[in-house]
C-alpha positions as CSV (number, residue, x, y, z in Angstrom):
1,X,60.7,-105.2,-94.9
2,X,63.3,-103.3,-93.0
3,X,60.8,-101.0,-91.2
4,X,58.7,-103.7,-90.7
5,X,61.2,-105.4,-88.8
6,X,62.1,-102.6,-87.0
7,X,58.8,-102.0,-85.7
8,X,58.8,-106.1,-84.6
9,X,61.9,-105.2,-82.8
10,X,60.5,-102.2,-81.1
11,X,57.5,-103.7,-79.9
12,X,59.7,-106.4,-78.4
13,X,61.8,-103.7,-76.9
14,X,58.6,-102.1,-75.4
15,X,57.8,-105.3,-74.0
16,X,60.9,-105.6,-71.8
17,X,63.6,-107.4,-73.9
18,X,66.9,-104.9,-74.2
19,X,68.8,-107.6,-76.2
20,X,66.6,-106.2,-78.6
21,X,67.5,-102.7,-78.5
22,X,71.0,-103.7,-79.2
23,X,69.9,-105.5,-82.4
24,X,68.8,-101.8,-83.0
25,X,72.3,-100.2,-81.9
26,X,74.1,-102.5,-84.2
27,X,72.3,-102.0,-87.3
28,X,72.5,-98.3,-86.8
29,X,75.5,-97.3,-85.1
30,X,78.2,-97.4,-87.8
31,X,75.4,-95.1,-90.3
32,X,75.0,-92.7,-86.8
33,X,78.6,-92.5,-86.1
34,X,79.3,-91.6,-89.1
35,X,76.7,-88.7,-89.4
36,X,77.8,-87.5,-85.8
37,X,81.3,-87.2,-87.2
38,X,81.1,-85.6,-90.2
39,X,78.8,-83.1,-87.8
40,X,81.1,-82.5,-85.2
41,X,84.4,-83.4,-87.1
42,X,86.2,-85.2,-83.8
43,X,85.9,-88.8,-84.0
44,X,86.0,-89.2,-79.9
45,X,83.3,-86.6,-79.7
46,X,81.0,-88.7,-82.1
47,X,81.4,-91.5,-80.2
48,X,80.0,-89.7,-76.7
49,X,77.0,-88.6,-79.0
50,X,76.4,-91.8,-80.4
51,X,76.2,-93.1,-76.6
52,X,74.0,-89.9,-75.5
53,X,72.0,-90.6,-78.9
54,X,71.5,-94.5,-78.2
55,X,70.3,-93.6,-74.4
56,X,67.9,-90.9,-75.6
57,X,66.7,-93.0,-78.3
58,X,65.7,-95.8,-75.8
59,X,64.3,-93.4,-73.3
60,X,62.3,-92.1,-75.7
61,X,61.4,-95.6,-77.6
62,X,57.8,-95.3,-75.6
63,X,56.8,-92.3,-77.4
64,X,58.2,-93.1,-81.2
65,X,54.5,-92.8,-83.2
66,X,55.8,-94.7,-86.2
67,X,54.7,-91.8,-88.4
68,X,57.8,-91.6,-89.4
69,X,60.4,-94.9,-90.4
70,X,62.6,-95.6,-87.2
71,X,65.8,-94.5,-88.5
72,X,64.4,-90.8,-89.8
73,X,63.7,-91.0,-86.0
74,X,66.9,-91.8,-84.4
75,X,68.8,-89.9,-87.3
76,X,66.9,-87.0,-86.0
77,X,68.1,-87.5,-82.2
78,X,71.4,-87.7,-83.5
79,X,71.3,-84.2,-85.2
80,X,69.8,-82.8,-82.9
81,X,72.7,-83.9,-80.1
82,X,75.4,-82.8,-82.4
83,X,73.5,-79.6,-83.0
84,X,72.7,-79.0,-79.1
85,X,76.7,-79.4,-78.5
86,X,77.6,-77.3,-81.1
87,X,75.5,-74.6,-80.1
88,X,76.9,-74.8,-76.8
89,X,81.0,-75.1,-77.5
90,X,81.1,-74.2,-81.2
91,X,78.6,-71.3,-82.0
92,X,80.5,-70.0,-84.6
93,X,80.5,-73.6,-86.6
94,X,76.4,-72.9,-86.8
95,X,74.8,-70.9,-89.3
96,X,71.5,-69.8,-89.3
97,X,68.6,-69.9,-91.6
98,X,68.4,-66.0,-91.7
99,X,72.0,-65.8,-93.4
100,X,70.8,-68.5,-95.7
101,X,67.7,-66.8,-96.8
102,X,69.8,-64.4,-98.0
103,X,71.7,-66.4,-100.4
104,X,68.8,-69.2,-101.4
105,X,68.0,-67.1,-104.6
106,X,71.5,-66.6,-105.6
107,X,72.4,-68.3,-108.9
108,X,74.8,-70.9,-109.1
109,X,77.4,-69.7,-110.8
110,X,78.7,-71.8,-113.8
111,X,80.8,-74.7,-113.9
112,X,84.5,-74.1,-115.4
113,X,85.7,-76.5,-118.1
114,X,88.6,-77.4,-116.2
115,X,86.1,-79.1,-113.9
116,X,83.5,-80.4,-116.7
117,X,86.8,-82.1,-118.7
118,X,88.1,-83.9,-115.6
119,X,87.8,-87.4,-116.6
120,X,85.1,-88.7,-114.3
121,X,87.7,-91.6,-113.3
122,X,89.8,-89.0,-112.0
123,X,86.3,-87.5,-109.9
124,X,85.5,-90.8,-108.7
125,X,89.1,-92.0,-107.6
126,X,90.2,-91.7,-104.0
127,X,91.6,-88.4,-104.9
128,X,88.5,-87.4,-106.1
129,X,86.0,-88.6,-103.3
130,X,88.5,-86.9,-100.5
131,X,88.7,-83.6,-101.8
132,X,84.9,-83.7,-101.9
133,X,85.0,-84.9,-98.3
134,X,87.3,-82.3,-97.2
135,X,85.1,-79.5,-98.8
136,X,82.0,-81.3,-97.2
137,X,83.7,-80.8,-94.1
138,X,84.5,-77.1,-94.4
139,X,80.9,-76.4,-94.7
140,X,78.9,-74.7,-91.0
141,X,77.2,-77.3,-90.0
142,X,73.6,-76.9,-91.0
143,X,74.7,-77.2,-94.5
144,X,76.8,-79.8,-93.8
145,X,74.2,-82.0,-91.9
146,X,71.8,-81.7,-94.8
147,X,74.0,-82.8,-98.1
148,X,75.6,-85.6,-95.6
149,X,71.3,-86.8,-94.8
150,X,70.5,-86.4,-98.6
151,X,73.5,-87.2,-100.5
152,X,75.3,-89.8,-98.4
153,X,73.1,-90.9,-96.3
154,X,70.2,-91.2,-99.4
155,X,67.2,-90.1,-97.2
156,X,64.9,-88.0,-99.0
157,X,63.7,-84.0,-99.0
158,X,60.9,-85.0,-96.8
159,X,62.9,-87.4,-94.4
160,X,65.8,-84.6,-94.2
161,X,63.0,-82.1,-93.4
162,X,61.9,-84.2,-90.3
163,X,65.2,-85.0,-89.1
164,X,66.2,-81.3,-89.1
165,X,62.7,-80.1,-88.0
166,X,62.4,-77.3,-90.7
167,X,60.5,-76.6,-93.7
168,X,61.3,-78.7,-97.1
169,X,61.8,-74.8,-98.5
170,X,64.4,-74.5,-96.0
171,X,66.0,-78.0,-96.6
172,X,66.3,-76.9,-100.4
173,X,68.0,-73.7,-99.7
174,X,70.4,-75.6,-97.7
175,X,71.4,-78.3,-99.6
176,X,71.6,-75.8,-103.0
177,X,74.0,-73.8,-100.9
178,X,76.0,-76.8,-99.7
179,X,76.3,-78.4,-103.0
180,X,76.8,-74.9,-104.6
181,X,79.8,-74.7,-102.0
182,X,81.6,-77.8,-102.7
183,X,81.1,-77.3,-106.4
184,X,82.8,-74.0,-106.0
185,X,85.7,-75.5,-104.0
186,X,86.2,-78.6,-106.6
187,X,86.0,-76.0,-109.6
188,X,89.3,-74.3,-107.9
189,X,90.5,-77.6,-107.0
190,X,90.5,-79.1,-110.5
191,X,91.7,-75.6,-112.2
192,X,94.9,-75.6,-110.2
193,X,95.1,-79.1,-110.7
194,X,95.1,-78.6,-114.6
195,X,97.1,-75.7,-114.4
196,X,99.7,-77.5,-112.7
197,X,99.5,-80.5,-115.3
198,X,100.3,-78.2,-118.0
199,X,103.2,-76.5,-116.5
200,X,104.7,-79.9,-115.9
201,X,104.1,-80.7,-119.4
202,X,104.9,-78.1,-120.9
């Protein structure tokens, strides 16, 4: 129903009416803005790119095939305007699929007991969700854009693969990096954590 309805509202954007095109904006804009964000880590920043990626989106409204859903579309735009500015101003933030070839095949390496005894209330308690966030955040960017499309955003390997324009291979080796990452930095997290537990109780 949803992409159905999008498509109505597209055709009736085609056809002239903009107050349709803002129905568009303000189902999408909070999901946008907070991809941009998490992207470019400068709230101020993500909201010029959600502006730049509204504007592109509308210019190029004429040429959306529907061969993908609407908002793979538009999800795509807005990666790849966070990823044209960071490739401009941040270079460094950016890494490429050459370093991660390198690494795809790499195990992961196991998980500690400190972090497989954390009660999962403790994991999913605002403690929890922000030291994921903050590891999320530490990631380059290319991983980063790819856990945020698959894990927070729920699209799926094929979707992420079309936003990012690059091969589902390469989407995998992304994302098992990523998530390899930020279970590596809650691991450390949770040891310390532990460690300092017992110290105090002891």
């Amino acid at each position: 129903m949803p992409m159905y309805e999008d498509r109505e509202t597209i055709e009736k954007v085609l056809n002239g009416d903009y107050d349709a095109f803002e129905g568009l904006v303000e189902k999408y804009q909070a999901r946008i803005y907070r991809h941009l964000k998490k992207m470019v880590k400068d709230g101020h920043l993500a909201q010029d790119l959600l502006q730049e990626t509204f504007l592109s989106a509308y210019k190029g409204l004429p040429g959306f095939t529907g061969s993908s859903s609407f908002s793979t579309w538009l999800f795509r735009i807005a990666t790849n305007t966070a990823l044209m500015y960071l490739r401009k101003n941040r270079p460094d933030s950016i890494e490429y699929d050459d370093e991660i070839r390198n690494q795809s095949n790499s195990p992961l390496p196991p998980i500690s007991s400190e972090f497989v005894n954390t009660p999962l209330e403790i994991l999913l308690s605002n403690e929890g969700r922000k030291k994921i966030e903050e590891a999320i955040d530490e990631l380059p960017a290319l991983y980063r854009s790819v856990i945020v499309l698959r894990d927070v955003e729920g699209f799926s390997l094929e979707e992420v693969s079309k936003i990012m324009d690059s091969s589902i291979a390469a989407i995998k080796s992304r994302l098992h990096r990523a998530r390899n990452s930020v279970r590596e930095t809650l691991t450390s997290y949770y040891m310390e954590r532990n460690l300092s537990s017992d110290r105090r109780e002891a």
